[in-house]
C-alpha positions in Angstrom: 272.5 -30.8 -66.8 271.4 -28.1 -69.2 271.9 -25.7 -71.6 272.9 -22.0 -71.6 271.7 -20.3 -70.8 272.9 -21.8 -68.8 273.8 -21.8 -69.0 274.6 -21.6 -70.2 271.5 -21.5 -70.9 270.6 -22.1 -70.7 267.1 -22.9 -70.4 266.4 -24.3 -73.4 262.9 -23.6 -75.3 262.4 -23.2 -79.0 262.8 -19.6 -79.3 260.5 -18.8 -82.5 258.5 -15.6 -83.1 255.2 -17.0 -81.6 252.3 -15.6 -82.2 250.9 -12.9 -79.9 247.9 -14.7 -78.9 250.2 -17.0 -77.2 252.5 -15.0 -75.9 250.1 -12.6 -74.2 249.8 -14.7 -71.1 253.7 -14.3 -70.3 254.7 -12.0 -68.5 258.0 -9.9 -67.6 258.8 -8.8 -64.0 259.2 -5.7 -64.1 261.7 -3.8 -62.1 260.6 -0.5 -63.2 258.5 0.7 -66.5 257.1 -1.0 -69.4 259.4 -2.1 -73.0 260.4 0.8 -75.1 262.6 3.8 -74.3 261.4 7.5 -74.3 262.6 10.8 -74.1 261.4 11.9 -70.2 260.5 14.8 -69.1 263.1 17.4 -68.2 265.7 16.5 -71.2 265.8 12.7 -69.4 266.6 10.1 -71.6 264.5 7.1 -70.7 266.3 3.6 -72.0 264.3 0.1 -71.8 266.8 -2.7 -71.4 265.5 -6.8 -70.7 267.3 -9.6 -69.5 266.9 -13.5 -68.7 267.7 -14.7 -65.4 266.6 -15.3 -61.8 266.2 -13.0 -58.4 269.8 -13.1 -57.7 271.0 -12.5 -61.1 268.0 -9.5 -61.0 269.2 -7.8 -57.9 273.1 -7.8 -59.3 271.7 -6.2 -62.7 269.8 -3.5 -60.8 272.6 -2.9 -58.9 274.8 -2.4 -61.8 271.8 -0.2 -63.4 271.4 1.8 -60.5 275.3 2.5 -60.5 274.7 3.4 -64.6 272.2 5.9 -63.6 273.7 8.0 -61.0 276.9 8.5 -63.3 274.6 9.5 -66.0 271.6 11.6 -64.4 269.9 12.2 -67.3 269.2 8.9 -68.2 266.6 6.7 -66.7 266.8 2.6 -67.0 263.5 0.7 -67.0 264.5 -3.2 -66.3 262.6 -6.2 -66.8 263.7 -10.2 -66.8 262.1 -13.3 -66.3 263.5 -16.6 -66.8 265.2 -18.4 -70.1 261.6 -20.1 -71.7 259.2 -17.0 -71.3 262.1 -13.9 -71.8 262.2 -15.2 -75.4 259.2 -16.0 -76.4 258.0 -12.3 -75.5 260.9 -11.0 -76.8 260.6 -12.5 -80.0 256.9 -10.9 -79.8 258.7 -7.3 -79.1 261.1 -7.8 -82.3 258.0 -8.9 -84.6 256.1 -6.0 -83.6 258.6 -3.3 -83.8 258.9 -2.6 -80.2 261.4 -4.3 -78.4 263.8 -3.1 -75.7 266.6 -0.5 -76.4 269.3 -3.0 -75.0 268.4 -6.7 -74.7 269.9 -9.4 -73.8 269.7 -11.6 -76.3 271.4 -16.0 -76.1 274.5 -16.8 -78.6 271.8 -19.6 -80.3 269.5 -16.4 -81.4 272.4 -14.3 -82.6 272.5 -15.2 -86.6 268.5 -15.5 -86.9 268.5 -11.6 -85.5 271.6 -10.6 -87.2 270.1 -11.8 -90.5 266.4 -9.9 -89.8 268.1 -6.6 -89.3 267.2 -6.5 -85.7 270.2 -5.8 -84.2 272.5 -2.3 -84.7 276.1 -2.1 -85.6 278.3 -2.1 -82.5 281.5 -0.9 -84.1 280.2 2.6 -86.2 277.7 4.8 -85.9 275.3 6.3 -83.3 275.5 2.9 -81.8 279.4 2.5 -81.6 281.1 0.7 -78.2 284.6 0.6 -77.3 285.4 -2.8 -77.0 289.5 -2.4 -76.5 289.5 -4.0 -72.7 287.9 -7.4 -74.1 289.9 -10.1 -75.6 289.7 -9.7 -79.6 288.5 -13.3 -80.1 286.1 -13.6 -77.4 284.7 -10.4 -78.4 284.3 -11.8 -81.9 281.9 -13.6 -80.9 279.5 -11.5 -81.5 280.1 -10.5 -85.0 277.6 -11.8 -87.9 279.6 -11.4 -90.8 282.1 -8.5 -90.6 279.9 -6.4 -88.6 279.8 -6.7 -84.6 275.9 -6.9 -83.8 276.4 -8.3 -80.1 279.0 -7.8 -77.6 279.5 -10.7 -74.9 278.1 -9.8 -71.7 279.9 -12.4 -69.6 282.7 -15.2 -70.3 281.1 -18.8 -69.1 282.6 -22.1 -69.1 280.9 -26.0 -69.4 281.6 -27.6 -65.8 280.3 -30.1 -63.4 278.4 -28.8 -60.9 278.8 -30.9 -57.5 276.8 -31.5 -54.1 279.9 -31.6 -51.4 277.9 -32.2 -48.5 276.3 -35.1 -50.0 279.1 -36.7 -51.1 281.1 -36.4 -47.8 278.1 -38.2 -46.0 278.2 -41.0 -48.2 282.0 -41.4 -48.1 282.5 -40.7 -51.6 285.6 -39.2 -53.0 284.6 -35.3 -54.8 285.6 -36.1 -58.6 288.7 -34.2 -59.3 290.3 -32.9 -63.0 291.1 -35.3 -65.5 288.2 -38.0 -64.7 286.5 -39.4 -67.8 283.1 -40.9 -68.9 284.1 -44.1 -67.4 284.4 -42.5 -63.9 281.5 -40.8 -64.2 279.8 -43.9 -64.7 281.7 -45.6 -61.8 281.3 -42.9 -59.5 277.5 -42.9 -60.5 276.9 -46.3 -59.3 278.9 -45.6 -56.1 276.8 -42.8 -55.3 273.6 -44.7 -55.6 274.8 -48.1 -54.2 275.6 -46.1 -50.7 272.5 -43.6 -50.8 270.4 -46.8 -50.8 269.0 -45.7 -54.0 267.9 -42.8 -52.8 270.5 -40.4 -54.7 271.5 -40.4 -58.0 275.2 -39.8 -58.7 274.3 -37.4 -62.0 271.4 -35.8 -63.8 271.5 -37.3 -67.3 273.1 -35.2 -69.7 271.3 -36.9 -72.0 268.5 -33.7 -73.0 271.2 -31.1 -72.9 272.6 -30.2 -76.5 275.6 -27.8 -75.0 276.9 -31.1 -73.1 276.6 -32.7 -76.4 278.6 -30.3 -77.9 281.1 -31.1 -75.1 281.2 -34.5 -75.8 282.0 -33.8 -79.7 284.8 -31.5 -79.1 286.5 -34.1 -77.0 286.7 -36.0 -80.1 287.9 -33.7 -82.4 284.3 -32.3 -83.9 282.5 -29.5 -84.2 278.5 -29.2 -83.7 278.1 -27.1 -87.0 280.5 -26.7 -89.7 281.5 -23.1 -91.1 278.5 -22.8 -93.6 276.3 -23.6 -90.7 275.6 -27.3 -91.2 275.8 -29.9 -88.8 279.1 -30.7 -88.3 278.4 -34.6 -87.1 276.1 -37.4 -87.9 274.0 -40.2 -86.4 276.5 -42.6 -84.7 278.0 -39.6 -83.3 274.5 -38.3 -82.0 273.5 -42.2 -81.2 276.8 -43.0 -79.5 276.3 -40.1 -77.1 272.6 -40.8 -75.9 273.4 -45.0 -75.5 276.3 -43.8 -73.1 273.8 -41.7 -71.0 270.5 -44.2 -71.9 273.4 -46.9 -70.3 274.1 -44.3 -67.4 270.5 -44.3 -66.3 269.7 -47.6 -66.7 272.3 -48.6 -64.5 271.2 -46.1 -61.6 274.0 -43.7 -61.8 271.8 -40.8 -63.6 268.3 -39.3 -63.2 265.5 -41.0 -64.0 263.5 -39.7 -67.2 260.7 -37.9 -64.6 263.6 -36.7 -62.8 265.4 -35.0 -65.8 262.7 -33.7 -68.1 262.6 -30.7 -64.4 265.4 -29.2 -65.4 263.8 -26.4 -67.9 262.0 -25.3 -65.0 265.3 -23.9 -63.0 268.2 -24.3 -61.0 265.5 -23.9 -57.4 263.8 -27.0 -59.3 266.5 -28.7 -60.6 267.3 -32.8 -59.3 270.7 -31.1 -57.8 268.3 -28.6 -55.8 266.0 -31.1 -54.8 268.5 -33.5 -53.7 267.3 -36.2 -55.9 271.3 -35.9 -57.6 274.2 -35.0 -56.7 275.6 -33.7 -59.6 275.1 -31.8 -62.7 275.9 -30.5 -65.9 276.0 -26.6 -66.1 277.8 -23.6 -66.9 279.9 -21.8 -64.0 277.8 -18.5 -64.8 275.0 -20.3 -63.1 276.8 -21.7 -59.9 275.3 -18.5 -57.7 272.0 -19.4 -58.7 272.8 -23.4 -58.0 274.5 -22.1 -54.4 271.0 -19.9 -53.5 268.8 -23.0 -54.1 270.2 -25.3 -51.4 272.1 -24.7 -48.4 274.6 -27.6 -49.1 277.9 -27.2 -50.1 278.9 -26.9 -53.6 282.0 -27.1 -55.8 282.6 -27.0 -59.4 284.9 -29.5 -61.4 285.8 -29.7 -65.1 284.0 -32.1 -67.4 285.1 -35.7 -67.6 288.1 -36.2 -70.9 288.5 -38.2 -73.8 292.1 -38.5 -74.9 293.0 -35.3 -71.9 290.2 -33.1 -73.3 287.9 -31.4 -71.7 285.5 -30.2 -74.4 285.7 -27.0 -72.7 285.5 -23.0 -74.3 285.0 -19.5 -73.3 281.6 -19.2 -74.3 280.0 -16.1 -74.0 276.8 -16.4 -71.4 274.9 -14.2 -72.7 275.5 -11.0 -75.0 274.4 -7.7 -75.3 272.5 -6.0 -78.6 271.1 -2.9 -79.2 267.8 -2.6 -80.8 268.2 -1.2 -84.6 265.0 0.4 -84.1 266.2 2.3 -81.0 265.1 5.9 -80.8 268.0 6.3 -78.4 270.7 4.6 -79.9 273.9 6.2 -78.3 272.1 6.1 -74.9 271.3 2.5 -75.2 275.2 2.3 -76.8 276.6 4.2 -73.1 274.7 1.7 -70.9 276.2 -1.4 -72.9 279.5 0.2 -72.5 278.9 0.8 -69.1 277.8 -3.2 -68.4 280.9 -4.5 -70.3 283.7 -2.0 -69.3 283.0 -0.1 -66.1 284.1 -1.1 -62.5 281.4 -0.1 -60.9 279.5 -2.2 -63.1 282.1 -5.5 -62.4 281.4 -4.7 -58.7 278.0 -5.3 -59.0 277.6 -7.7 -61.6 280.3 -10.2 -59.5 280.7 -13.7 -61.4 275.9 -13.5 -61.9 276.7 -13.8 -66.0 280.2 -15.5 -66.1 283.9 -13.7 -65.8 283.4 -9.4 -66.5 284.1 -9.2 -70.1 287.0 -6.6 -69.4 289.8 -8.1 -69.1 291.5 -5.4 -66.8 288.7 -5.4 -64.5 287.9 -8.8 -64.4 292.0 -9.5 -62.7 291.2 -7.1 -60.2 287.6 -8.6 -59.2 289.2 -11.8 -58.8 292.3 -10.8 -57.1 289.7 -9.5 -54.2 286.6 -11.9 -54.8 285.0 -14.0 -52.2 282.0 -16.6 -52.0 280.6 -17.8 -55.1 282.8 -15.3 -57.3 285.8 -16.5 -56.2 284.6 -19.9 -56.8 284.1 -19.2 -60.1 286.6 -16.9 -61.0 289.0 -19.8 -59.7 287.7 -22.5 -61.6 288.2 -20.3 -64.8 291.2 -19.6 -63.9 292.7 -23.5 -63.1 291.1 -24.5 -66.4 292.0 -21.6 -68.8 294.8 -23.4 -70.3 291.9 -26.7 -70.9 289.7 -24.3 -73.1 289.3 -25.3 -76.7 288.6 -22.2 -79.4 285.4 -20.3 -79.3 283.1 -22.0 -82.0 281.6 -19.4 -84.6 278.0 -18.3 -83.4 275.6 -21.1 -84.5 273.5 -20.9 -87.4 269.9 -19.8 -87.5 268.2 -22.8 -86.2 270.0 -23.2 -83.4 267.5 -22.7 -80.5 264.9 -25.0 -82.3 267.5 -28.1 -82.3 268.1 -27.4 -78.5 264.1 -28.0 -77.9 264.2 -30.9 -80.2 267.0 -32.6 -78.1 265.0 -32.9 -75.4 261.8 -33.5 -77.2 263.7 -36.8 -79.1 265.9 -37.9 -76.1 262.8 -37.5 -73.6 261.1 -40.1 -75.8 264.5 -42.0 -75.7 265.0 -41.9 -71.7 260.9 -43.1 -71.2 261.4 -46.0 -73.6 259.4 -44.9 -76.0 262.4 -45.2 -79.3 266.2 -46.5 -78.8 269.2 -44.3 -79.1 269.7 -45.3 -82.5 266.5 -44.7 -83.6 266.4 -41.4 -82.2 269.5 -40.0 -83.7 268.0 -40.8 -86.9 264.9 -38.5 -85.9 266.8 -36.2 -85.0 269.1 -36.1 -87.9 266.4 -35.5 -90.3 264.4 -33.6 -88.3 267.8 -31.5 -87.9 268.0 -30.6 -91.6 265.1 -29.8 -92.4 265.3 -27.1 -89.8 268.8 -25.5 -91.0 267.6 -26.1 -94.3 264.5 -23.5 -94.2 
């Protein structure tokens, strides 16, 4: 289980403007030029535009690129990604230098902080102006900071269960289906183990990942931040949460704490990839990358319910921003428009960042998808009517209290504090952080 990046986060690092010293050893693979757009020669317009993600999610943006490009011939797209941890941290480089990427892509958790250092340009008027009409008003509201629309969502995710079929069928136990809760998760846990022999873990502890926690509050009626960008729950919450999953692993049913502290590294690394779990915590958007690590079969189900809720939301994946400092602002502008609205673009991108933020084209990619799109785009759409409201972006802060989750609860799963003890870490810890 993670984070989006994942999602989803979905990766989740602090994401902090380190300094350049450090950051100087990361690399970006590059998939054409260096950071920065230029005018090129013969009246071309060269855009730079950067993204998170992994090969597969690489070789569906190119394609979507390469589509951009031969409907506009005189502009030119120089692409780079790498994954969640090291895409930020250079990009936070870029932006503190005054030289990042014309379009980027940037995570929901950095939104505010960029929004509030000027970083981003206005969506909605100006040289930088998108047509957003084909998305859903609320979902695209997402990406507002304040009354003005600095980010557009570049895919429609959901929090689900991620599930090794093939394993389960060999032991002889039943796939989870909707409408399960905590208590079968913990039941079907020990199943899984008890006929592995111990040598399969039903679930990877959920315990690090702050989205799942999120999950977990919205099932009981609470938020993670409240509207002025607090935190919307306290200690017992926070301490009732890690003793269910510091109880989970105890008994066998999750990950071990070696086990779990591998899933920043990615979904090729992750306990579900290496076989060491048979399920995990995830956002759909990531299922291709999930489905290219192992050759097993894979399904996704909802989360487990409190009281018939799921904790589930249209989250937006990832979202797209121009750079304010752009020197090719309605350029940069066309190729956003381009990602979020054009067929072509659907075609390529499939289901690699979530559901095609245009409505219209998104109902005809499903109505003819296959493989892991039309896995996804039917999980979305048996569990639309499950989907709690969008949250308001969170606060700046956000991406540091992800990194502190599984800094506290690492220390929690190895022993080292109690679940109590920790949520009281965190909790001040937490404060401090919103507070600066």
């Amino acid at each position: 289980m993670r984070t989006q990046t994942t999602t989803a986060h979905r990766r989740s690092v602090q994401v902090t403007a380190v300094a350049a010293a450090v950051v100087a050893s990361l690399s970006l693979t590059a998939c054409g030029g260096g950071s920065g757009g230029s005018g090129g020669s013969g009246g071309k317009v060269k855009l730079s535009f950067s993204w998170w993600g992994d090969a597969s999610r690489a070789k569906a943006t190119q394609a979507a690129v390469a589509a951009f490009e031969k409907a506009n011939p005189t502009i030119t797209v120089s692409t780079q990604y790498a994954t969640f941890g090291p895409y930020n941290q250079k990009l936070a480089t870029q932006i503190a230098g005054g030289g990042a990427p014309d379009l980027m892509q940037i995570d929901w958790g950095n939104q505010s902080q960029y929004a509030q250092s000027n970083t981003l340009l206005d969506l909605a008027a100006g040289p930088g102006a998108v047509g957003i009409s084909g998305l859903d008003p609320k979902f695209a509201g997402s990406g507002k900071a304040g009354a003005k629309q600095v980010a557009i969502p570049f895919g429609q995710a959901t929090q689900s269960i991620v599930v090794d079929v093939t394993k389960l069928e060999a032991l002889g136990v039943a796939v989870p289906k909707a409408g399960w809760t905590w208590d079968d998760v913990a039941t079907y846990g020990a199943e899984v183990k008890a006929k592995s022999g111990g040598k399969l873990y039903g679930i990877t502890d959920p315990g690090t990942t702050w989205a799942a926690f999120q999950s977990w509050l919205l099932q009981q009626g609470k938020q993670l931040y409240t509207p002025e960008g607090k935190l919307g729950f306290g200690k017992d919450e926070l301490a009732a949460f890690w003793t269910y999953c510091d109880n989970l692993r105890k008994s066998g049913a999750a990950t071990a704490a070696n086990l779990t502290a591998t899933l920043t590294n990615g979904p090729a690394e992750d306990p579900l990839a290496k076989g060491t779990a048979a399920a995990e915590w995830d956002y759909d958007s990531i299922y291709a990358s999930h489905a290219a690590a192992t050759k097993d079969k894979l399904a996704l189900v909802p989360l487990p319910t409190v009281g018939g809720r799921t904790g589930m939301y249209a989250k937006p994946s990832m979202l797209l921003s121009v750079y304010s400092k752009s020197k090719h602002p309605a350029e940069a502008a066309k190729l956003l428009s381009f990602l979020i609205n054009d067929p072509a673009a659907g075609a390529a991108l499939g289901t690699s960042r979530g559901l095609f933020p245009n409505v219209a084209v998104r109902k005809q990619l499903a109505a003819t998808a296959t493989g892991n799109d039309k896995v996804v785009a039917d999980f979305e759409a048996a569990n639309a009517s499950q989907l709690a409201a969008t949250p308001t972006a969170p606060p700046k802060g956000d991406g540091q209290l992800i990194t502190l989750m599984q800094r506290i609860y690492g220390g929690v799963s190895f022993g080292q504090q109690s679940p109590a003890d920790g949520g009281g870490s965190f909790m001040q810890q937490a404060e401090q952080i919103l507070g600066s």
